[in-house]
C-alpha positions in Angstrom: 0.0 0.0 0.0 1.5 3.2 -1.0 2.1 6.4 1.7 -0.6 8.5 2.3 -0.4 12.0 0.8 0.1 14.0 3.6 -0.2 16.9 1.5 -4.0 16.8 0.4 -4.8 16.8 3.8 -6.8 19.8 5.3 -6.2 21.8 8.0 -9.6 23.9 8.0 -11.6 23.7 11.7 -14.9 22.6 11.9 -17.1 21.8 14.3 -17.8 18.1 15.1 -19.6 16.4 18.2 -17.9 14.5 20.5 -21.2 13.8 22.7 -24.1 11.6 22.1 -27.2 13.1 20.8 -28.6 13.7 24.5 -26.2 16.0 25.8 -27.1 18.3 22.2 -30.1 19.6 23.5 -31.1 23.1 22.5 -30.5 26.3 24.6 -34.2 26.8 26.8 -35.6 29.8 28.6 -36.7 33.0 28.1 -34.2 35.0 25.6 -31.9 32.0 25.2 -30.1 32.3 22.1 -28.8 29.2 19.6 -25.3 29.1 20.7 -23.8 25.2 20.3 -24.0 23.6 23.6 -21.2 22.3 25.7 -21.1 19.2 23.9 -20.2 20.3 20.5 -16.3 20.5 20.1 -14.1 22.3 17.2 -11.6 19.8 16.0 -9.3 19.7 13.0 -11.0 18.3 9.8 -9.3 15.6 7.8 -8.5 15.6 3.9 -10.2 12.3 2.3 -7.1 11.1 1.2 -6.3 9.4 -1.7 -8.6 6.8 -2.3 -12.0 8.6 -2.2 -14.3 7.9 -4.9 -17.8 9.8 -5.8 -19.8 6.0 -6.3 -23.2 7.2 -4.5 -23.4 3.3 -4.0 -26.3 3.8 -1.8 -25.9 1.1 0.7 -25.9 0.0 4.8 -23.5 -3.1 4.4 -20.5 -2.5 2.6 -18.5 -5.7 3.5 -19.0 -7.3 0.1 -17.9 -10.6 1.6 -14.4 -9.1 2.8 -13.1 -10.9 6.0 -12.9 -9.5 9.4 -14.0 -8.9 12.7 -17.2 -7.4 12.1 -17.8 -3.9 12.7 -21.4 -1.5 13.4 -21.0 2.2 12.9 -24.1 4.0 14.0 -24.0 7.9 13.1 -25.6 10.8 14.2 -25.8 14.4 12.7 -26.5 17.4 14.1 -26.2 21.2 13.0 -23.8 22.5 15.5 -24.3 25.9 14.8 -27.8 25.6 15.5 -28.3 24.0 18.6 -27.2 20.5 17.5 -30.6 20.0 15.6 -30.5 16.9 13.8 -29.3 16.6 10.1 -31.7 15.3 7.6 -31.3 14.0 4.2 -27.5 14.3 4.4 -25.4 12.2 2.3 -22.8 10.1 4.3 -20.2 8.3 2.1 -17.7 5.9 4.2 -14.3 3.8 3.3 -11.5 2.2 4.4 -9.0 -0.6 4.1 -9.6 -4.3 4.6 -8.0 -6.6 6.8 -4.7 -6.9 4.6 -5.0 -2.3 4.4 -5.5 -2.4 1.2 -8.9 0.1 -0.6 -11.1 -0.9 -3.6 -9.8 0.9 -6.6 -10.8 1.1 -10.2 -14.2 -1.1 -10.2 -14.2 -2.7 -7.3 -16.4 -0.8 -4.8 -15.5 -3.1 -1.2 -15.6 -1.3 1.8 -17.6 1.9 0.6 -20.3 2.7 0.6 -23.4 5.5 0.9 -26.1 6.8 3.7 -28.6 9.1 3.7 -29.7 10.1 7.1 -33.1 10.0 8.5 -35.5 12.4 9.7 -33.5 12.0 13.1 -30.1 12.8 11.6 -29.5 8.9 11.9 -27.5 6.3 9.6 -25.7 2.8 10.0 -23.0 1.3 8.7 -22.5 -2.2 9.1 -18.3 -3.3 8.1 -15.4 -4.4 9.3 -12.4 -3.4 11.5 -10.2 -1.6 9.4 -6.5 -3.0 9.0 -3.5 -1.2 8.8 -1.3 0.1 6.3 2.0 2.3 5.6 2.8 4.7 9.0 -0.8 5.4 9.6 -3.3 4.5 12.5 -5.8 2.3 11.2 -8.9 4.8 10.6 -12.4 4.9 9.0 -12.7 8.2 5.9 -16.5 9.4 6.1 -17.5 12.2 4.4 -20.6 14.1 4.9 -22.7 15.7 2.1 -25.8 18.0 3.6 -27.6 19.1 0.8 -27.5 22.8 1.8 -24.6 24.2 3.8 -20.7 22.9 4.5 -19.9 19.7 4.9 -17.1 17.7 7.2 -14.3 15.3 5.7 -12.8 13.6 8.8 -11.8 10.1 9.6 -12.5 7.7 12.7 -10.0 5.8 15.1 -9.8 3.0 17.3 -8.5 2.3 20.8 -5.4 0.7 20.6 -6.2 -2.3 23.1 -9.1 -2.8 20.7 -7.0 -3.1 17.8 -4.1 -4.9 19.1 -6.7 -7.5 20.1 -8.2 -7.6 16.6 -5.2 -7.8 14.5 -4.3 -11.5 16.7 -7.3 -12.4 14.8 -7.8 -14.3 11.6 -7.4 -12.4 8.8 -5.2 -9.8 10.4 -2.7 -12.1 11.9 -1.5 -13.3 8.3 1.0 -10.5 8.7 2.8 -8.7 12.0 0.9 -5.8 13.2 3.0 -2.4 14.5 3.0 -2.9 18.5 1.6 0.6 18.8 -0.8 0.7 15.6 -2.0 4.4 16.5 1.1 6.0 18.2 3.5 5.7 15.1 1.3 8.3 13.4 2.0 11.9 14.1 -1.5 13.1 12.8 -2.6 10.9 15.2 -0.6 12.0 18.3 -2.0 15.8 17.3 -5.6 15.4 17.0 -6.7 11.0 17.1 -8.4 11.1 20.7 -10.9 13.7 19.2 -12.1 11.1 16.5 -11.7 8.0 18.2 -14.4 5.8 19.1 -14.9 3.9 21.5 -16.4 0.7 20.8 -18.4 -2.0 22.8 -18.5 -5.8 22.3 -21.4 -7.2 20.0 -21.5 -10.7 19.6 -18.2 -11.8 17.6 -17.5 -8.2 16.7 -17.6 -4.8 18.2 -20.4 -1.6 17.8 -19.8 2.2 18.6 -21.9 5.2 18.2 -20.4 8.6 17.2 -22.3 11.9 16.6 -21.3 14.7 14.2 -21.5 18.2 14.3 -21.9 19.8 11.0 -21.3 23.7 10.7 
């Protein structure tokens, strides 16, 4: 797998939730004005990379039969800039590696794949755990399109127990994972514990809830 091109990658803020949906309440009371609550965060947004492509392959599962330890992504969006309202009709695209770190390119379409949220700003993603690749912690691209306004290019994480777990599994453990699959990368060190999740167990694989916070 070739480097990542550090150079396509932005460094524009934007605002993005670090909270769950509850603690995005609006502001109440008597002359209360729509300033983001507490729980909405400004964090760095991050370029798509390399390997994004424009498929609108409008899908939940994007595993296409790849092997893994399975992986649920449930998403949330909110307007952050207005009380953390929730985000309809937003196009979500997502993609990452596979178990070996290596993307769909050309026709295949593995691994990607399309949401549009509902009326409460929800989507799901059902995938694997990501492998790794190159000098880069293992992360999850998502890009999200609102049909009116700016949108947020960004990527998720994992915990490093998590993943040092999952790569002694079968696919992964066909090759030697880094000791430290998230500390290597100095993108990473700067901004990761913003973006990274923090999954739960779910039967033979592992499920975790993020909400974002559009502009």
């Amino acid at each position: 797998m070739a480097e990542y091109d550090t150079s396509r990658t932005s460094r524009r803020t934007v605002l993005l939730a670090a909270a769950l949906t509850a603690s995005c309440g609006a502001p109440t009371g008597r002359g209360a004005t729509a300033a983001p609550p507490p729980g909405c965060v400004l964090t760095v947004e991050a370029g798509e990379g390399p390997y994004y492509l424009d498929l609108d392959k409008v899908r939940s599962d994007i595993t296409e039969g790849r092997a893994g330890v399975a992986f649920r992504l449930d998403l949330t969006l909110v307007r952050a800039s207005d009380g953390c309202r929730p985000l309809a009709d937003a196009a979500v695209d997502v993609w990452h590696a596979d178990a070996a770190g290596d993307y769909s390119t050309a026709k295949a379409t593995f691994l990607r794949g399309t949401q549009v949220t509902d009326a409460a700003g929800r989507c799901t993603f059902t995938t694997i755990v990501p492998g790794w690749y190159a000098g880069l912690a293992p992360h999850i691209h998502f890009k999200v399109r609102p049909d009116s306004g700016k949108g947020v290019t960004s990527q998720f994480f994992f915990p490093e127990p998590i993943l040092r777990q999952v790569y002694a599994r079968h696919p992964y453990s066909r090759r030697p994972a880094p000791a430290h699959p998230n500390e290597r990368d100095g993108r990473y060190r700067e901004t990761g514990s913003t973006m990274t999740l923090a999954p739960t167990a779910e039967s033979a694989g592992y499920r975790a809830a993020y909400t974002v916070g559009v502009a």
